[in-house]
C-alpha atoms as one frame of an Amber mdcrd trajectory, in Angstrom:
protein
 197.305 102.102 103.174 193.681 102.497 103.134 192.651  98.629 102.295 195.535
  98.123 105.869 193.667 100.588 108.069 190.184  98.948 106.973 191.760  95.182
 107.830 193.231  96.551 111.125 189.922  98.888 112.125 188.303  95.378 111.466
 190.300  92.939 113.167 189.883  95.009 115.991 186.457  94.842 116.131 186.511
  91.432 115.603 188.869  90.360 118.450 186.544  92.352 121.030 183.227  91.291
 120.188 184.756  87.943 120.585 186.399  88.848 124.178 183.726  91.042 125.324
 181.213  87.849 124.297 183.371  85.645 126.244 184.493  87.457 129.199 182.076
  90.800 129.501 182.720  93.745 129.478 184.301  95.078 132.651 186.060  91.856
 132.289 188.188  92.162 129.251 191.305  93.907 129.188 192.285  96.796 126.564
 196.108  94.928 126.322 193.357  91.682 125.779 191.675  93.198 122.812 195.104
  94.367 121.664 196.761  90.872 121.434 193.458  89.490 119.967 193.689  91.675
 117.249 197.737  91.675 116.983 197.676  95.321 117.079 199.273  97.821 119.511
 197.220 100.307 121.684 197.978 103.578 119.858 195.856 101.692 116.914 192.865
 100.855 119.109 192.765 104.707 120.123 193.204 105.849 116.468 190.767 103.854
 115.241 188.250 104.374 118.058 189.257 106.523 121.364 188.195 104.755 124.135
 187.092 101.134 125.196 184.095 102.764 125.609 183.350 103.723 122.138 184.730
 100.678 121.007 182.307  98.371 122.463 179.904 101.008 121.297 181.165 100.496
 117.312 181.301  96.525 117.929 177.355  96.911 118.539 177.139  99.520 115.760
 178.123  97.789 113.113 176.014  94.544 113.718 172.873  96.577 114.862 172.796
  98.494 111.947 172.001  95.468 109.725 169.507  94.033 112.013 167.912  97.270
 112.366 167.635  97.766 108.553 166.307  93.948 108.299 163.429  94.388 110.390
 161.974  96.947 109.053 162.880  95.033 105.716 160.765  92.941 106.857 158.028
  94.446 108.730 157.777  96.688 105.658 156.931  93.826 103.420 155.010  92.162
 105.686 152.473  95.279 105.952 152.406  95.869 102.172 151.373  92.111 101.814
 148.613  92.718 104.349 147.341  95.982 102.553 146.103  97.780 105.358 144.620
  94.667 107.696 146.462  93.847 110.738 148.989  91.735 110.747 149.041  88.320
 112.774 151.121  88.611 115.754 152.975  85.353 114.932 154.156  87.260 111.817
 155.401  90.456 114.089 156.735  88.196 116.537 158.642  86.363 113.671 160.050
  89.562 112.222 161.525  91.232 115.734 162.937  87.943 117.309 163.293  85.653
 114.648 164.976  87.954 112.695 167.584  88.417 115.609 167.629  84.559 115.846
 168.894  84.019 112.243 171.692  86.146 112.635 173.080  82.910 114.073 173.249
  81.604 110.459 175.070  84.312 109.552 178.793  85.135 110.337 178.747  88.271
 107.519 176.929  89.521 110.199 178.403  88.503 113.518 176.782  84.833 113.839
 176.346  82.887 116.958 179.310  84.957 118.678 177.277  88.619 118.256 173.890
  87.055 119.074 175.462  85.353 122.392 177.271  88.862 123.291 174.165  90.961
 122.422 172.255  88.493 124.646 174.832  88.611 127.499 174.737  92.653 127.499
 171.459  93.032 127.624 170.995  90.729 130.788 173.456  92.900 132.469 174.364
  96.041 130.695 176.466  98.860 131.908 174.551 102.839 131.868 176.025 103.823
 128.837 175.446 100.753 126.596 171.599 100.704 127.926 171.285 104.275 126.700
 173.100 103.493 123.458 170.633 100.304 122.809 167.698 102.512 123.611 169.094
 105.043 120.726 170.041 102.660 118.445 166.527 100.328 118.606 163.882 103.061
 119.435 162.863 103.648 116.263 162.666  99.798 114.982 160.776  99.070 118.444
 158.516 102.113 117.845 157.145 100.270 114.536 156.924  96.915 115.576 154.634
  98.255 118.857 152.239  99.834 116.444 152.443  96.490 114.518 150.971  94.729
 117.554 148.891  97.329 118.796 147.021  97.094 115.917 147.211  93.473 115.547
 145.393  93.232 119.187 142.904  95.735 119.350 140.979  94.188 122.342 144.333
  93.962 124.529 145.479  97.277 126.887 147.832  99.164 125.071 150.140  98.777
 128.882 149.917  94.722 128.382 151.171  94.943 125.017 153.863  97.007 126.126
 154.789  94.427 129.619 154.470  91.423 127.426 157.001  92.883 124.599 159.218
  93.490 127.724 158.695  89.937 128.972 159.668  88.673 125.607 162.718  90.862
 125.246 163.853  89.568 128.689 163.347  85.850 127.439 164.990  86.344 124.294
 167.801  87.889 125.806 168.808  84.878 128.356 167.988  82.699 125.793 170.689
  83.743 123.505 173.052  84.659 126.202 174.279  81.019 126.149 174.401  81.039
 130.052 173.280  77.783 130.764 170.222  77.911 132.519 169.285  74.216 132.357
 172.299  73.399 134.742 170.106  74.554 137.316 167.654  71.917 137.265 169.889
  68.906 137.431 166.912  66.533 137.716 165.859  67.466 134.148 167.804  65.457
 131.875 167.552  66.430 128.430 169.290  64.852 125.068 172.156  66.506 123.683
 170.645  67.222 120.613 168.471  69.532 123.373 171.157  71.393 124.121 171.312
  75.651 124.596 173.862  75.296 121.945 171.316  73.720 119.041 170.191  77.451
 117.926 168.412  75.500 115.186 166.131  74.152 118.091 166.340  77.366 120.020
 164.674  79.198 117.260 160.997  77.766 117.014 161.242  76.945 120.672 161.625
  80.543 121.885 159.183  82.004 119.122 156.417  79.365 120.139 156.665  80.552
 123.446 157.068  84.562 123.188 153.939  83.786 121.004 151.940  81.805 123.934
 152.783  84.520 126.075 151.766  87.191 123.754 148.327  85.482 123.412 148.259
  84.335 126.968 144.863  85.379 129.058 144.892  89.076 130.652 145.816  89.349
 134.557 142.774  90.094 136.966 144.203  92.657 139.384 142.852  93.611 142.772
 141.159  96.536 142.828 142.885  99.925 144.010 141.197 101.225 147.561 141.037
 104.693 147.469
């Protein structure tokens, strides 16, 4: 009974992180999720309660991994440096590349999590922006120190606008919305494609990094 609850529980969260990938949130259907999954409804609410928490869990259970892997990784990468500062290609490498890799693997959710993570953070609702926020403060919270010390000379409020910038970026980019549609007169070879996530990967982490290094703004000063 126990080993069938487990298979159901997961089947379930299967069939909506595929739907809610494909179709968003407000646009997939509870009796949707339910025919994915080949369950009925009174197992979707015994299992999880709401559609609400169960978009919640379908984050959960991916997050939690790539949470734990980061700081895997951020942890190793400051032991290595002993104390110095680490190079912000290496912190840049360890936030976003390690979100980029989960493409390679479908243990954990593969190109179908990374494209629905991507697509909810370019639009979320309220209550999934203040469930990301709980779920990634404290893995953010380390990798900002990480650059903070790795660029003394820059203003702690850059650091802060660029790592937005790049979460914004990274975001679209795995959303697998299309964006180079929009420039018809750019023809590119398939092998170019947004769906080459091979490609994708050292393309998006050589830019986040010229961005990160990029010159500081000169702003107008305030009148008083």
């Amino acid at each position: 009974m126990e080993i069938r609850q487990v298979d159901t529980r997961e089947r379930i969260l299967d069939a909506a992180e595929r739907l809610f990938m494909e179709q968003g949130y407000d646009g997939t259907s509870m009796l949707q999720i339910t025919s994915g999954a080949a369950v009925n409804l009174a197992a979707v609410n015994y299992h999880f309660g709401s559609k609400g928490a169960l978009m919640q869990e379908v984050f959960r259970r991916r997050l939690a991994w790539l949470n734990e892997e980061r700081l895997r990784v951020l942890d190793e990468m400051e032991s290595a440096a002993a104390g110095k500062p680490l190079k912000p290609s290496q912190i840049v490498d360890g936030f976003f590349g390690t979100l980029l890799r989960m493409a390679e693997n479908q243990q954990h959710g593969g190109v179908t999590f990374l494209r629905l993570l991507g697509r909810t953070l370019t639009d979320p609702s309220e209550f999934i922006r203040t469930f990301m926020a709980h779920e990634y403060g404290a893995v953010v919270e380390r990798y900002k120190e990480a650059l903070f010390k790795a660029l003394p000379d820059v203003p702690k409020a850059e650091i802060v606008w660029r790592f937005h910038f790049m979460l914004g970026a990274t975001s679209y980019a795995i959303a697998g919305t299309d964006g180079l549609r929009l420039v018809t007169d750019w023809q590119i070879e398939p092998e170019d494609s947004i769906d080459r996530i091979d490609r994708l990967l050292p393309r998006l982490l050589s830019f986040l990094l010229g961005g990160l290094r990029a010159p500081l703004p000169q702003f107008a000063p305030i009148e008083h």
